[in-house]
C-alpha positions in Angstrom: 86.9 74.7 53.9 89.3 72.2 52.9 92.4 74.0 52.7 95.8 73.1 51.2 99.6 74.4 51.3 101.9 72.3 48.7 105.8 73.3 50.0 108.3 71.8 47.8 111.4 71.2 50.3 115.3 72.1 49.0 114.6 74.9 46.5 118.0 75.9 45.9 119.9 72.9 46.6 120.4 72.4 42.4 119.5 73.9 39.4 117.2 70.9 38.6 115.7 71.5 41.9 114.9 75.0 41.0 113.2 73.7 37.4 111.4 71.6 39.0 109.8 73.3 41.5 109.0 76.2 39.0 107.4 73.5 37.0 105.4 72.2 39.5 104.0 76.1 40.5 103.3 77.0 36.7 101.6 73.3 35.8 100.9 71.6 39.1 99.8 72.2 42.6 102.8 73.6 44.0 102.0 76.6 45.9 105.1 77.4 48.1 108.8 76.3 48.3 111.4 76.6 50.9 114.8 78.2 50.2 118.4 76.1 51.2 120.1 79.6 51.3 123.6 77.5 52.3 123.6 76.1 48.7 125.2 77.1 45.7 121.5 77.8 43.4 120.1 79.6 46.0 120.3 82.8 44.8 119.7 82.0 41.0 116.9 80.2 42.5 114.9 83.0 44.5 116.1 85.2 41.5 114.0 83.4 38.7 111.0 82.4 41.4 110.6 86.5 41.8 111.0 87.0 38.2 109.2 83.8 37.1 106.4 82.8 40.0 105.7 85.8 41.8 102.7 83.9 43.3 105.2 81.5 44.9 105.4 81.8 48.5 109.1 81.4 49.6 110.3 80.4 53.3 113.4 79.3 54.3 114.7 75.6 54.6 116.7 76.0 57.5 119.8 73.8 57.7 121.6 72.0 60.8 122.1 68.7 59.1 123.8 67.3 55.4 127.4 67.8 56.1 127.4 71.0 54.7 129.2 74.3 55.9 126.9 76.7 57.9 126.3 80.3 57.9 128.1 81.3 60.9 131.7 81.3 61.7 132.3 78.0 62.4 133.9 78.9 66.1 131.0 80.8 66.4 129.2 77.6 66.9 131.0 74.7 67.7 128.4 73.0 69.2 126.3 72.2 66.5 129.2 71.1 64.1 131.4 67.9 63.6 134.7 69.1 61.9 133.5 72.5 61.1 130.6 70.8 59.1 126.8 70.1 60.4 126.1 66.2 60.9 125.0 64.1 58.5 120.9 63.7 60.0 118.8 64.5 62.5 119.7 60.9 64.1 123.7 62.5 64.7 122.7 65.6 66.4 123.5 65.7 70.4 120.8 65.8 72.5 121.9 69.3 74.2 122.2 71.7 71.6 123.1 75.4 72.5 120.6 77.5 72.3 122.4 80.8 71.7 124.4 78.9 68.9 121.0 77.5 66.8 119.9 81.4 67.3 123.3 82.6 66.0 122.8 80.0 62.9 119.3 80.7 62.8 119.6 84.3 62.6 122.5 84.3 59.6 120.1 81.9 57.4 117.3 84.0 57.6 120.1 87.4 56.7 120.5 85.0 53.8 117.5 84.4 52.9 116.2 88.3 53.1 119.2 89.8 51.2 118.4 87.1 48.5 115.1 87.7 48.0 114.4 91.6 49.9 112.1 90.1 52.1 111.3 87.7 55.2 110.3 84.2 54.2 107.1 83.5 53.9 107.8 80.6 56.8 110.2 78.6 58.5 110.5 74.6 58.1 113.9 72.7 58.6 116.2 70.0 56.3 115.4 66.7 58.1 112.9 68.1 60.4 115.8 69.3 62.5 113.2 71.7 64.3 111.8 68.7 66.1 114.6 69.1 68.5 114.2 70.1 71.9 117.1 72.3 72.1 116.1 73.7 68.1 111.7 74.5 68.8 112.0 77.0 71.3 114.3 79.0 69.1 112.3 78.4 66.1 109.0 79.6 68.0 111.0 82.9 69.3 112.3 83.8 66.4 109.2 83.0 64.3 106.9 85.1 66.8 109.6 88.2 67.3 108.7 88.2 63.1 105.0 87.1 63.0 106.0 84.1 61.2 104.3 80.5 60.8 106.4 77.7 60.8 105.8 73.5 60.0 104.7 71.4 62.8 105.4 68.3 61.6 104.0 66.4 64.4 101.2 66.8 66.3 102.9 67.5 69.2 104.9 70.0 67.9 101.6 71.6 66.6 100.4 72.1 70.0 103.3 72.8 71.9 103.9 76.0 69.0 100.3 77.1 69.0 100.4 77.4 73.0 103.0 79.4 72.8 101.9 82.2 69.8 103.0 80.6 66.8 100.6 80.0 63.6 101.2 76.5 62.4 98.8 74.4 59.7 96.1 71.7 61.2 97.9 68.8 59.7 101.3 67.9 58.4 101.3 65.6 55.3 104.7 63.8 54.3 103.4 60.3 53.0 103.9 61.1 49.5 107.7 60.7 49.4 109.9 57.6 48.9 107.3 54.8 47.9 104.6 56.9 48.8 105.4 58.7 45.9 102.9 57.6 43.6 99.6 59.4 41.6 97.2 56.4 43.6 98.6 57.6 47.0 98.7 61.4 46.5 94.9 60.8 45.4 94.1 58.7 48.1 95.6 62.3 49.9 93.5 64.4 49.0 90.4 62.6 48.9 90.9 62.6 52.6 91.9 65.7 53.3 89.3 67.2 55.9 87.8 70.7 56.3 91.1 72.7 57.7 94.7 73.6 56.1 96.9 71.3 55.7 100.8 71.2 54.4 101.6 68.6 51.8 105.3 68.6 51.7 106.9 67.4 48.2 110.6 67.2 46.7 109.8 67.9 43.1 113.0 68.2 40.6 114.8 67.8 37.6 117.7 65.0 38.1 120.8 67.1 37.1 124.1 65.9 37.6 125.0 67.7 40.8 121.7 66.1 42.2 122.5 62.8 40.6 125.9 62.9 42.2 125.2 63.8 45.4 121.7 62.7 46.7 120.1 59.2 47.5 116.8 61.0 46.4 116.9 62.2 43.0 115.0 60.3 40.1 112.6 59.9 42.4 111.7 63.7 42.3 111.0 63.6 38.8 108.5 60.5 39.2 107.2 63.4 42.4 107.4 66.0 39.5 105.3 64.5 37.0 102.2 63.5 39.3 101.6 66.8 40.8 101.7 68.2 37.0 99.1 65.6 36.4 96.1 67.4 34.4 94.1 65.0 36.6 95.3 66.2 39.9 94.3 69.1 39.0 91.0 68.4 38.4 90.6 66.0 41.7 91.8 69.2 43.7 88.6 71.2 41.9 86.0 68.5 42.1 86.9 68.1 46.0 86.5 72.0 46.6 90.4 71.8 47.9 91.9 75.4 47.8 95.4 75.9 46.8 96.9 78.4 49.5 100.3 79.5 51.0 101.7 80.0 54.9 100.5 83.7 53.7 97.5 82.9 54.2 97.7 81.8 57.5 
């Protein structure tokens, strides 16, 4: 059975994110979305998805890159911060990371998150694929298993290495429709191929509002996202190829 997950990424981040991604549940494909719980439409974000989308699976988005401020006390963890803020990307973390620190940050996200919405997430995944980190992965996979949580892999490797040690993860990762992959040919060419397993599609659907406008590289571009997967004839490719629409809940 060709099985697919649709996770819109940064739920929370704006209020045009939040639109968007409703949008995209109620008249596209979107199926789950994952929760920035550092940002300021969080909450009014998992507030109107519980009210709004109940059939929206929400994880958390967890955050160790963008220059924001974290969870934690900031000399709490000092080792994953420049100035009291995390790094810009993935590219400016150290390559030692401590581990009781990401655990620390780790843990306060997900107190976020569950006071937010009174639950667990649905899943874990991580702003700029942070969890690819060597230091970051092993306290993902605790964490996730302690809870009986499945998180991205977004690499095969990563895959592997979770499933060997108890953690439910997707077949395959897909993040080529983003940027200039961003277009109705290419997410049809998608899921024309899609093979007989589950598979994550991740997607930045959006409204461009000014706080988005203001202070992202990557914000028109999530209406152009927006509009294709509310595409009448997605829909329809989705039911002619016998794809079904699930969630990490039904991993």
């Amino acid at each position: 059975m060709k099985r697919l997950i649709v996770n819109a990424d940064d739920f929370g981040r704006t209020s045009g994110i939040n639109a968007g991604v409703l949008e995209a549940h109620d008249s596209g494909i979107v199926t789950s979305a994952t929760v920035m719980v550092l940002e300021s439409a969080a909450e009014e974000g998992v507030f109107e998805a519980l009210r709004r989308a109940p059939r929206l699976s929400l994880g958390l988005h967890f955050v160790l890159t963008g220059g924001g401020l974290p969870a934690s006390p900031p000399d709490r963890i000092p080792s994953l911060l420049v100035d009291g803020r995390f790094p810009r990307n993935a590219e400016s973390l150290p390559p030692d990371l401590s581990r009781e620190e990401i655990s620390r940050e780790l843990e306060a996200q997900i107190s976020l998150f569950t006071k937010m919405a009174g639950r667990l997430p649905s899943h874990l995944d991580s702003h700029h694929h942070s969890a690819l980190h060597p230091s970051v992965q092993p306290v993902f996979a605790q964490a996730a298993r302690r809870r009986g949580l499945p998180l991205r892999a977004s690499s095969e490797r990563a895959r592997d290495e979770l499933r060997a040690s108890g953690v439910a993860t997707p077949d395959r990762f897909l993040d080529g429709f983003y940027g200039e992959g961003a277009t109705a040919e290419n997410l049809r060419a998608i899921l024309s191929g899609l093979a007989e397993e589950t598979s994550e599609l991740m997607c930045h659907p959006g409204r461009a509002d000014e706080k988005l406008l203001s202070g992202s590289t990557y914000a028109c571009e999530r209406e152009r996202e927006l509009a294709i997967l509310c595409d009448p004839e997605i829909r329809t490719l989705v039911a002619e190829a016998e794809i079904r629409l699930v969630s990490f809940a039904d991993l």
